[in-house]
N, C-alpha and C positions, 0 to 999 in steps of 0.2 A: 668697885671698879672705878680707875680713875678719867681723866676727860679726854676725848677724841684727841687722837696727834695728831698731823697735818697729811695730808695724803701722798704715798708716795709715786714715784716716776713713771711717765704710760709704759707698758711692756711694749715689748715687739709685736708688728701689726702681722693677722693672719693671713692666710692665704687670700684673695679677693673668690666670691661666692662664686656661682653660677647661676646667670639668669637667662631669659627667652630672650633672643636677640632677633627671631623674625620666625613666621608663619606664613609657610604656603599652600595654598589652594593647589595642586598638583592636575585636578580638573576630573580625574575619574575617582573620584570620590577617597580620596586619599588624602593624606595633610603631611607637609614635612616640617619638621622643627627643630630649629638651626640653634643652639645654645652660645654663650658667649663664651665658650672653651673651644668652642668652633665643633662640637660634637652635636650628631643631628637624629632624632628617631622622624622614623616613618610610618604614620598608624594605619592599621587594615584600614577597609574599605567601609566609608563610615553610610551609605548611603542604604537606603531602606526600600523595600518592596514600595514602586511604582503605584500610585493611586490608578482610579477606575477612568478609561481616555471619554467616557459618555459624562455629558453636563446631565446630569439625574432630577435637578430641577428642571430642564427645559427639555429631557428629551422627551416625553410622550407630549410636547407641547406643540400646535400648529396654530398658525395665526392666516386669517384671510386680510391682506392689506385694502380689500377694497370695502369690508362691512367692521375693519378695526374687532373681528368678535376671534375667540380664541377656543381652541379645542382642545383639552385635555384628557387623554383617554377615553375619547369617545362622550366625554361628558361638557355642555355648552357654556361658556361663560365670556357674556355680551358685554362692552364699553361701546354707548351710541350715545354721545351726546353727551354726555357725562351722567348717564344713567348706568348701572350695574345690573346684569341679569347674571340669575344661576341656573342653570337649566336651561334656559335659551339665548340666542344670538340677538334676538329682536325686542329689548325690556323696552315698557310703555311705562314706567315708573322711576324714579329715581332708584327704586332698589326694587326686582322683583325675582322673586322665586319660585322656581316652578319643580314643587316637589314639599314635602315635610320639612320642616323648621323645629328644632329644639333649644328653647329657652328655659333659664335656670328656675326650679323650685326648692327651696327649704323648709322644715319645720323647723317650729319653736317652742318650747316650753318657757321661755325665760325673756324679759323685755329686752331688745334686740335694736341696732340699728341698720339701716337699709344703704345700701353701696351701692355702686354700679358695676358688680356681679347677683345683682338680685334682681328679680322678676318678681316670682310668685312668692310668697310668704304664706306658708300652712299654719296659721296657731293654734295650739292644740288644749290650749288653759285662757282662761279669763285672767281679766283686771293687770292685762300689760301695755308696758307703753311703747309704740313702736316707732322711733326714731326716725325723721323721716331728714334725709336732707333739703336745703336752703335751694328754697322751686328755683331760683335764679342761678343756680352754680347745677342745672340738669335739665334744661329748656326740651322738654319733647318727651322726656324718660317717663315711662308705665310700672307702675307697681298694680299687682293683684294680693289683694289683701282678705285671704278667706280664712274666718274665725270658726273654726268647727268646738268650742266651748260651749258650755252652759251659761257662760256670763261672758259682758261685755269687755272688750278691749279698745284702747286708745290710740292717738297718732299725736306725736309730739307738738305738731306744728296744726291748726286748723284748715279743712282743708272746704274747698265750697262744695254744696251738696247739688245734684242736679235740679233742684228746687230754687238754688239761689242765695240760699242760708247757708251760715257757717256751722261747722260740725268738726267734733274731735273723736266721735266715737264710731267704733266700728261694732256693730250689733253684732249678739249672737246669735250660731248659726246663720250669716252673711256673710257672703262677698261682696267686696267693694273694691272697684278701679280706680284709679287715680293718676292723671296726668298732671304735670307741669306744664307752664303754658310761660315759666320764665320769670313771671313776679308769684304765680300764687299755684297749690295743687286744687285739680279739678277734678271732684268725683264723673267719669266719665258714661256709669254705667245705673242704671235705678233701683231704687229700693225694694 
C-alpha cells in the first residue's frame, strides 16, 4: 500500500438537524415541545396521584402553649425548662421516663470493642480483651460488663475499682459497671 494522498474537497452540506427549540409548562400537567422545524408534540398528562392532604408527623400531635408539653396520641411528652419527660408533661429531671426503657445487650464469644451502640456486654468465654474507648471522647457513657465464663476477662484500658485501685480484669462469673467520668473509667458498682 502506498502513502496517504492529500484529502479531497468537503461535499455538499446536509440537511440542518432538528433540535428542541422551547419547552412549555402548559400548567395541567401536560408539556408542549416546540422543535426547530417548527414542529411541536404534546405529552399526556404527566402528573401522578396526589399525596395524603394530613401532615402524618403532626397530625395526632397537640401542644399546650402555656406548659410548652405536647401530646401525641394520648401519649405525654414534656419540654419544661430544658428538661425532657416521656410519659409525662411535668419531668423533674433532665430526662425522665415514666414507663420501661430498653437499652442495648450483646454477647460475645470473641475479644470485641465497645461503641456507643453498646450497653451491656454478655461474655460468654474467658481470657478476652474488651476494648473499651478513650473515657475522654464518652464523658457520662455506662458499660455493663457481665462475664458468665469459667475464667477471667480484660478491659483494654485500666479502669478504677470502687476500692480506689486500678484494675484490668473483669472476674469470673462478675458483673462489672463502668462509668466514664471524661479522663478515666470508673467501676460504679462492688465487687
Amino acid at each position: 500500500m502506498g502513502p496517504e494522498g492529500p484529502q479531497g474537497p468537503q461535499g455538499i452540506p446536509g440537511p440542518a438537524g432538528v433540535g428542541v427549540q422551547s419547552t412549555v409548562n402548559n400548567g395541567d400537567g401536560t408539556f408542549t415541545i416546540t422543535y426547530t422545524d417548527a414542529s411541536t408534540f404534546t405529552s399526556a398528562d404527566l402528573t401522578g396521584p396526589m399525596g395524603p392532604e394530613k401532615n402524618l408527623a403532626t397530625d395526632n400531635l397537640t401542644q399546650d402553649a402555656e406548659t410548652r408539653t405536647y401530646n401525641i396520641n394520648g401519649q405525654n411528652l414534656g419540654l419544661t425548662n430544658g428538661n425532657v419527660g416521656i410519659g409525662t408533661s411535668t419531668p423533674n429531671s433532665t430526662l425522665q421516663v415514666t414507663g420501661a426503657v430498653s437499652l442495648p445487650i450483646r454477647s460475645t464469644s470473641s475479644s470485641t470493642t465497645l461503641g456507643n451502640n453498646d450497653y451491656t456486654l454478655v461474655m460468654n468465654v474467658g481470657n478476652l480483651t474488651i476494648t473499651l474507648p478513650a473515657a475522654n471522647s464518652c464523658t457520662g457513657r455506662i458499660y455493663i460488663l457481665k462475664n458468665i465464663s469459667a475464667n477471667d476477662n480484660f478491659t483494654s484500658i485500666n479502669y478504677i475499682k470502687a476500692n480506689g485501685n486500678l484494675d484490668n480484669k473483669i472476674k469470673k462469673e462478675r458483673i462489672v459497671w463502668l462509668q466514664s467520668d471524661g479522663t478515666n473509667w470508673h467501676q460504679i458498682n462492688r465487687d
